[in-house]
N, C-alpha and C positions, 0 to 999 in steps of 0.2 A: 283179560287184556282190555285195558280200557281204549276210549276213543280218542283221549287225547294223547297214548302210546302210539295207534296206530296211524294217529294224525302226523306225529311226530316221521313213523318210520314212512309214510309216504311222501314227505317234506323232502325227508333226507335222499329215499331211491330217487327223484325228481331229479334234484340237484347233482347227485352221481350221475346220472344220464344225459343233465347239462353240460357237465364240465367234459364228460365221455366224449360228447359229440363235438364241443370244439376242439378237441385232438383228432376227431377223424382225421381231419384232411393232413394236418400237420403232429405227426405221432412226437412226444413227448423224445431226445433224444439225451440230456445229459440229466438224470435224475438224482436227488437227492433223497432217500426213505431214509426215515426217524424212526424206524422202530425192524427187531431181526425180521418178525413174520411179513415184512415187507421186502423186504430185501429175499425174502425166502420165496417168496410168493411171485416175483417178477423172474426170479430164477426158474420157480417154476416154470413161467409161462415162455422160456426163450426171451427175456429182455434183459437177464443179470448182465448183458455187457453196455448196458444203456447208465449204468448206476454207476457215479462219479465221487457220490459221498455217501457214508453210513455211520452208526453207531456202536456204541460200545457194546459185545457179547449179538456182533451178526457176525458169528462165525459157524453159517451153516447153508451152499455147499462150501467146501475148500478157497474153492475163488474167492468167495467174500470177505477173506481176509488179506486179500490181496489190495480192497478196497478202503481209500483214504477216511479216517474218520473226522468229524466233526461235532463229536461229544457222548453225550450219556443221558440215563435218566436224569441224571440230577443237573439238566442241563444242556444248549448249545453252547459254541463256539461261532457265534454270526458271523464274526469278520473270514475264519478259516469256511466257512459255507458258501459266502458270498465268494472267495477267490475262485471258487470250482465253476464261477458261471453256472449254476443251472438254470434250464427252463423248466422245471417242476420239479417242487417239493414235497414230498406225501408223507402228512402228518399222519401221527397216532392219535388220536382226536384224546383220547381218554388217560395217555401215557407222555405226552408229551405237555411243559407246562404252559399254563396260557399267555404268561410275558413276553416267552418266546416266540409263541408265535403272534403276538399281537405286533412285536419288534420284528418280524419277518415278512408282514402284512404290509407296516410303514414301509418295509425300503423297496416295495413293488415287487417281491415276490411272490409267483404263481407257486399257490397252492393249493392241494387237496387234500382230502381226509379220507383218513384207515379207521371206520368205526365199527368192526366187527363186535358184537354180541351173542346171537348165537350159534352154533355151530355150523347151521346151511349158511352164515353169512359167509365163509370161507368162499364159497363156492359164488357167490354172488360177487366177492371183494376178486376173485382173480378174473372175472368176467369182465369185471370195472376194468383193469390194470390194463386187461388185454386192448380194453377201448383206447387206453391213455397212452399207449405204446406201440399200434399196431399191429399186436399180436393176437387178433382174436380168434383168430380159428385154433393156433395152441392153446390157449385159454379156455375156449369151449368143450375143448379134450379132456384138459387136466381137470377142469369143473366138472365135467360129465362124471367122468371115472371117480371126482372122489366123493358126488351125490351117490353114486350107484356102492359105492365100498360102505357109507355111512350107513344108505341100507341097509344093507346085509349083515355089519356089526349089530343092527339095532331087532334086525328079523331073527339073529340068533338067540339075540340078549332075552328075549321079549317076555320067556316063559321062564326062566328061570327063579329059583326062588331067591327072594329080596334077605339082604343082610344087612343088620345095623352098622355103621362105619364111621371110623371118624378119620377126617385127612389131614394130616400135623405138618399144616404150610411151612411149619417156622417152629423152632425150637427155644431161639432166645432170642426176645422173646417167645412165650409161648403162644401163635396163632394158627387160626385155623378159615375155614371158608360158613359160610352161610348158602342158603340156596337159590340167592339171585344171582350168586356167580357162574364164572364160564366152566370152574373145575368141578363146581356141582354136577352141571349136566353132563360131563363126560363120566363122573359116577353112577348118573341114573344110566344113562345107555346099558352099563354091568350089572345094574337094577341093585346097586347101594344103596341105601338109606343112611343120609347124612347124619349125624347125631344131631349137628350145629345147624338144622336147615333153616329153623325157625329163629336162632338168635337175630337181632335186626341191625345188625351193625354184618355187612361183607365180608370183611378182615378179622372178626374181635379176637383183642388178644383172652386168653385163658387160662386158666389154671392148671394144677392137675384132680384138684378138687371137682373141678365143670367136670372133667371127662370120667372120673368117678361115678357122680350123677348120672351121668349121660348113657353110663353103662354099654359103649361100644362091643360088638364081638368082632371085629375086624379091625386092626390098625395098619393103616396106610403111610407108607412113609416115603416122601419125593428126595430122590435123591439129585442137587442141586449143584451145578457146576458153577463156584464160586469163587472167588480167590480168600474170602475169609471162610471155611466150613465152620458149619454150625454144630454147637455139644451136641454128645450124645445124650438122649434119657433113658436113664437106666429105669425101664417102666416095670421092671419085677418085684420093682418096691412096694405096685401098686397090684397085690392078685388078685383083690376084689373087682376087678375089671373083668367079666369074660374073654375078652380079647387078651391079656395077661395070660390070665389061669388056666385058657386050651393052647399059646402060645399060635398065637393066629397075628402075623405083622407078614406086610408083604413090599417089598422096597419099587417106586414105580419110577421113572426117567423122567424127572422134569423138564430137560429139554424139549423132550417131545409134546405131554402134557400141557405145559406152562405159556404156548406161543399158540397164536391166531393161523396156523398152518398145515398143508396138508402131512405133512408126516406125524401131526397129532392123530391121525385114527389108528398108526401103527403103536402111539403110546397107549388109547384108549384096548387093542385088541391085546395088548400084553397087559395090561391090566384087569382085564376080564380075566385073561386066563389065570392069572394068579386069582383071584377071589375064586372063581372056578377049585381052583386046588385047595383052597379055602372052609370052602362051602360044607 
């Protein structure tokens, strides 16, 4: 970890604790979150009826589909954001685009940033929310309980023995993760070995020739609640695979997986347990 990472991540907690502490007095009451695991995350903490506007695919609890949208990844709706009146908007720093918010910036909207990266950040980002909301002592709960659950998934995992894996984000195209990402690390928690850790692209798309090479014994397969699904690969074409030829594929919930929140550890323990049965 270099110094100028670390420089970075104390730049950033600084800033969260600034903007934290000018909501003490006056907690944040008509919200707008850009992204589900936000919207998830303020649910968590006792503030989901503070949230006036949301995004496309935060339907997760039930409420939130109760909640007015004002766009998508591939985009806001500034004018439909601005009608909602908010006092605070809390961006996805990494998921939402930067025109957007630089266009949200000019017309004096307060905003913050969702920049989770690793998985304790969970726990640190509902602590934040709790600041910007007034709800810290629920916040301190729900972050306590799900530092102490992340334990124990990781006190479990610790000794078991490691399997080579590969996780097939995307079908068509065909991509997969590398091991600077977030769905890395909830592999290693299960003590996976990524096939793809070392490609240096995040996303890169693949072949079926890479995975070939790659020689996976486990294949992981997210199943993606989308309105387009993606083809199947009929991968018994390929038995020189080990993971083909002992018939080792394990199907894992990308909703849970795929988002910055706490019911990702109930995806990460059901995905253990299938490698487990695996193994």
């Amino acid at each position: 970890m270099t110094k100028r990472f670390l420089s970075l991540v104390a730049i950033s907690l600084l800033l969260m604790a600034i903007a934290a502490k000018s909501f003490a007095e006056q907690p944040a009451q008509r919200i707008v979150a850009l992204a589900p695991h936000i919207v998830e995350m303020l649910f968590d903490i006792g503030a989901g009826d503070k949230i006036v506007g949301a995004v496309a695919y935060s339907d997760y609890p039930k409420a939130a589909l109760d909640i007015p949208r004002v766009g998508s990844y591939h985009g806001m709706q500034i004018e439909k954001l601005l009608a909602l009146n908010p006092d605070l908007v809390i961006v996805w720093k990494s998921g939402n685009s930067q025109s957007d918010i630089d266009k949200m910036k000019r017309l004096g909207l307060k905003i913050v940033f969702s920049n989770p990266v690793d998985i304790a950040d969970v726990a640190t980002e509902l602590r934040y929310f709790g600041g910007l909301t007034g709800h810290q002592q629920q916040a301190e709960r729900v972050a306590l309980a799900y530092e102490q659950r992340l334990k124990k998934l990781r006190l479990d995992n610790k000794t078991k023995q490691a399997i080579p894996v590969f996780y097939q984000l995307w079908s068509e195209p065909m991509m997969t993760i590398n091991g600077t990402t977030w769905i890395n690390q909830l592999i290693e928690v299960c003590q996976g070995v990524n096939v793809f850790k070392d490609n240096p692209t995040p996303y890169p798309k693949i072949s079926t020739e890479n995975v070939i090479v790659a020689q996976p014994h486990l294949m992981i397969l997210p199943d993606e609640n989308s309105d387009k699904p993606q083809p199947i690969i009929d991968w018994q074409k390929w038995p020189e695979i080990p993971a083909v030829k002992n018939n080792k594929f394990i199907h894992v919930d990308a909703d849970l997986l795929h988002r910055f929140s706490t019911r990702m550890l109930s995806g990460i323990a059901d995905m253990c347990e299938k490698i487990d049965q695996q193994r």
